[in-house]
C-alpha positions in Angstrom: 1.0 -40.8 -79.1 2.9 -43.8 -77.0 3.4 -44.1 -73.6 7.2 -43.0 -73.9 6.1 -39.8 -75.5 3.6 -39.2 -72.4 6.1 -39.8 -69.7 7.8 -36.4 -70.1 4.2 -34.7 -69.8 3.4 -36.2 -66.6 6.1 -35.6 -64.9 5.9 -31.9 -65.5 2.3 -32.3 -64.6 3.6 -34.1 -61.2 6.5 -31.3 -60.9 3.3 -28.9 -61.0 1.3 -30.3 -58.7 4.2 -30.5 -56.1 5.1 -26.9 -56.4 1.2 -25.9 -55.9 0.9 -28.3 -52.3 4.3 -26.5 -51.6 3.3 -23.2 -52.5 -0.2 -23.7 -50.4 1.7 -25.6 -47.5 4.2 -22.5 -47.2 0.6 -19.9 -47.1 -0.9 -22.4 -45.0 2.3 -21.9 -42.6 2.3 -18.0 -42.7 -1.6 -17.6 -41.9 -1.2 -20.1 -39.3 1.9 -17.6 -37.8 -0.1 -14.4 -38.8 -3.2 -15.7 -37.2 -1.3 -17.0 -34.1 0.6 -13.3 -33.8 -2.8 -10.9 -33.9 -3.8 -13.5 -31.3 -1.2 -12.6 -29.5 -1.4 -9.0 -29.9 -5.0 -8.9 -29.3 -4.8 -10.9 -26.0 -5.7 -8.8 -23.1 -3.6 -7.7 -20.1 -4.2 -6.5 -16.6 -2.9 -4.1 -15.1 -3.3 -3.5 -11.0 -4.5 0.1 -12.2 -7.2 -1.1 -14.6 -8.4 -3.7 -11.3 -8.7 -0.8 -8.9 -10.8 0.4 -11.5 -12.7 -1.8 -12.3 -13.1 -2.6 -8.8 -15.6 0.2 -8.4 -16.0 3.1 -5.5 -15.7 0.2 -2.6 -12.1 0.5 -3.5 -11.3 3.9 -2.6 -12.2 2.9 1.6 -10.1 0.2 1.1 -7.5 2.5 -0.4 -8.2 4.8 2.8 -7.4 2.1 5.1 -4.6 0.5 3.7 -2.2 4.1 3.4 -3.6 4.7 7.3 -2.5 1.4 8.3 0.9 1.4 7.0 1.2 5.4 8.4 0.3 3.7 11.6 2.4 0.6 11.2 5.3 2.2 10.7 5.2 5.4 13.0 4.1 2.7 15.9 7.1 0.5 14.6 9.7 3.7 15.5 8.3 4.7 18.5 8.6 1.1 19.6 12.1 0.3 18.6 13.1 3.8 20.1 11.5 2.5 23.6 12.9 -0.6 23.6 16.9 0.7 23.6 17.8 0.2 26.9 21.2 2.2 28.4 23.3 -0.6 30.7 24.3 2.2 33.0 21.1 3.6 33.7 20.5 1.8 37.1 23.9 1.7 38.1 24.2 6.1 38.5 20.3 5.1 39.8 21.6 3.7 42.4 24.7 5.6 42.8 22.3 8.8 43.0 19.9 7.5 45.6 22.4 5.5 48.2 24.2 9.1 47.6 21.1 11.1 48.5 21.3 13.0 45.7 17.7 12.5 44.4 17.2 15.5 42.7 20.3 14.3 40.3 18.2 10.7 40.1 15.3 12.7 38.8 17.5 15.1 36.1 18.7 11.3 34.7 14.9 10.4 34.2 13.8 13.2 32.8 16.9 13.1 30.5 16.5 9.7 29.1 13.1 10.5 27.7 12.0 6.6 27.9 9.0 4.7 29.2 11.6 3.1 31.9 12.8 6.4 32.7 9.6 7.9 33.5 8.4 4.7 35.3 11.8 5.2 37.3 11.0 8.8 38.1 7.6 8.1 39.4 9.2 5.3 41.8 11.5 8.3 43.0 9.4 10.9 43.9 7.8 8.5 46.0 10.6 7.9 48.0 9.7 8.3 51.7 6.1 6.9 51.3 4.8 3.4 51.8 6.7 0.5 49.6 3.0 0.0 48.1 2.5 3.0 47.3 5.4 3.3 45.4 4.3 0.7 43.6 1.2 1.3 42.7 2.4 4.9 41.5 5.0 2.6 38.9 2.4 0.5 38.0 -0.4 3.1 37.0 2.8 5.1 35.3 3.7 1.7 33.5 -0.1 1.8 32.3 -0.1 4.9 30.7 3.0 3.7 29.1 1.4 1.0 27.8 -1.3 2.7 26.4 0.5 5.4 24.7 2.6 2.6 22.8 -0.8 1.1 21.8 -2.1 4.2 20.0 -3.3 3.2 16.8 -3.5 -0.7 17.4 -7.6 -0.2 17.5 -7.1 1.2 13.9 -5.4 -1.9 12.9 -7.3 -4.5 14.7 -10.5 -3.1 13.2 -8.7 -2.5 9.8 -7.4 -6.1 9.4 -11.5 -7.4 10.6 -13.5 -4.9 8.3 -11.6 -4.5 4.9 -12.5 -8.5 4.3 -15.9 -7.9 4.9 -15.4 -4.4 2.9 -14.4 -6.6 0.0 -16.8 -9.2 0.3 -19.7 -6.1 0.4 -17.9 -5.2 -3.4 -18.4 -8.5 -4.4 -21.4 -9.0 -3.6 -22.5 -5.6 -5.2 -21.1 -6.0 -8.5 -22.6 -9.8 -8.5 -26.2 -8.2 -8.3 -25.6 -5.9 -10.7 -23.5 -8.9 -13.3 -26.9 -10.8 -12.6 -29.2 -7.8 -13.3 -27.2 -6.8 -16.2 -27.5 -10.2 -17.5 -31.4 -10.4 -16.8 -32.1 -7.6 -18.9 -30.1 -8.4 -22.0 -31.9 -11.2 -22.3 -31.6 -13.8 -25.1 -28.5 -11.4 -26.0 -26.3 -12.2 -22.8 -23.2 -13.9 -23.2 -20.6 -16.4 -20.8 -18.5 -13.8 -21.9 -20.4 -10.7 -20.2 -21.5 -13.4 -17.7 -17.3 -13.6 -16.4 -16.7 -10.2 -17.1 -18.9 -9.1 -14.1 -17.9 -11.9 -11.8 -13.6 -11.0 -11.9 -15.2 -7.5 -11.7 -16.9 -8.2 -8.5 -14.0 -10.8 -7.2 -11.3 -7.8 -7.4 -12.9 -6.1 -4.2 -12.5 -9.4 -2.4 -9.0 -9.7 -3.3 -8.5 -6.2 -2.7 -10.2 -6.6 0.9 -7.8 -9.6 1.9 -4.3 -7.9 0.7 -5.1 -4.9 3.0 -6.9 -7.3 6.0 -3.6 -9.4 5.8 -1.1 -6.1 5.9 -3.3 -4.8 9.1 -3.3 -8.5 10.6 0.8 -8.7 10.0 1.1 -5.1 11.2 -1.0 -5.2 14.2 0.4 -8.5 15.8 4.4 -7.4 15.0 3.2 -4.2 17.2 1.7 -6.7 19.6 5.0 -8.8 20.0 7.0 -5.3 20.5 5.2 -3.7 22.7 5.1 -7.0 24.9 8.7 -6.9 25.0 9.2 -3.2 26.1 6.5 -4.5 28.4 8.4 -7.1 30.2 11.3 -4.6 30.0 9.7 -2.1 32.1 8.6 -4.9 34.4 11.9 -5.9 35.0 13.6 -2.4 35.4 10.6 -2.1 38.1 11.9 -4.8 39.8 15.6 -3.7 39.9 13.9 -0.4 41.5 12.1 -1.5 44.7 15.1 -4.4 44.9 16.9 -1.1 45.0 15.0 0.3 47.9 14.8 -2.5 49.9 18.7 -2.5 49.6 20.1 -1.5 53.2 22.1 1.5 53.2 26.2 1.2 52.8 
């Protein structure tokens, strides 16, 4: 056979050949894609239920502690806004009341107004007649009491924002001996793979520990900063007070 006669031949043998590295290519290309899908699938997730979960029993006290400390946050944030509303007329029908002599009326406007400065004020008036100082000591220990019925619930939060770290870091800590026990006993067997699975076990108490200590630590000084306020408040509408009894009579 001559060389012309062969040409045909190979070129349906190259034709072949092309189609097969095309055909291969194109199965190459949808393993590749099949593969890089059940990859995909089969990658896992996490969920903030399956961390409390794994996180163990430490994370039920921390649980306790952070739905106390926002009860507390937000009933202390109420009670503070509500005390720090302030009526612009209250001193003035003070006044009006006491350079009238009608001090039983001053009283009725105290009791009505159902504020710290209102009870401070009331205290100042049924001292009326005694000693300027004692007057104001009665305002002051009144202002105190104030004071420390705003505050309920800060202990809570002050402790809350110090101990659920340290709660954390006790999870941790715990599920690290027991990733390191674990570990020890499967010998030869043990895995990096077993060997992380226990540590970002153990770490999820520590992160759980610092969300809630950083709500409590938030919490706590925002109650601070109001209750400083409705402090300085009541210190001023003390002042206007004994200014008001030192006035001389019209």
């Amino acid at each position: 056979m001559s060389i012309l006669a062969q040409i045909p031949v190979i070129a349906d043998s190259l034709t072949g050949l092309t189609d097969s590295a095309a055909t291969v290519a194109t199965v190459d290309t949808v393993t590749s894609a099949a593969a890089a899908a059940a990859a995909t699938e089969a990658a896992p997730s996490l969920s903030i239920w399956q961390l409390c979960v794994e996180g163990g029993w430490i994370m039920i006290p921390l649980a306790l502690l952070a739905v106390i400390s926002i009860y507390i946050f937000i009933e202390r944030a109420i009670v503070t806004y509500k005390a720090s509303k302030l009526d612009d007329t209250f001193m003035k029908r003070i006044k009006d009341y006491i350079h009238d002599g009608e001090i039983e009326s001053a009283l009725n406007l105290c009791r009505s107004d159902n504020s710290p400065y209102g009870r401070l004020i009331s205290k100042g008036i049924s001292r009326i007649g005694r000693p300027m100082n004692d007057v104001l000591v009665a305002i002051e220990n009144t202002g105190n009491l104030e004071v420390a019925a705003l505050s309920k619930g800060l202990p809570w939060l002050a402790t809350t924002a110090a101990g659920a770290p340290m709660l954390g870091f006790l999870g941790t800590v715990i599920g690290m001996v027991q990733a390191f026990f674990a570990i020890a006993n499967s010998g030869n067997a043990a895995s990096i793979g077993d060997f992380a699975g226990g540590i970002y076990t153990a770490l999820v108490t520590t992160v759980a520990g610092l969300v809630v200590g950083i709500i409590a630590l938030f919490a706590y000084n925002y109650l601070v900063a109001r209750i400083n306020k409705v402090m300085n408040l009541m210190e001023a509408r003390t002042m206007d007070f004994m200014d008001l009894l030192n006035e001389p009579a019209e």
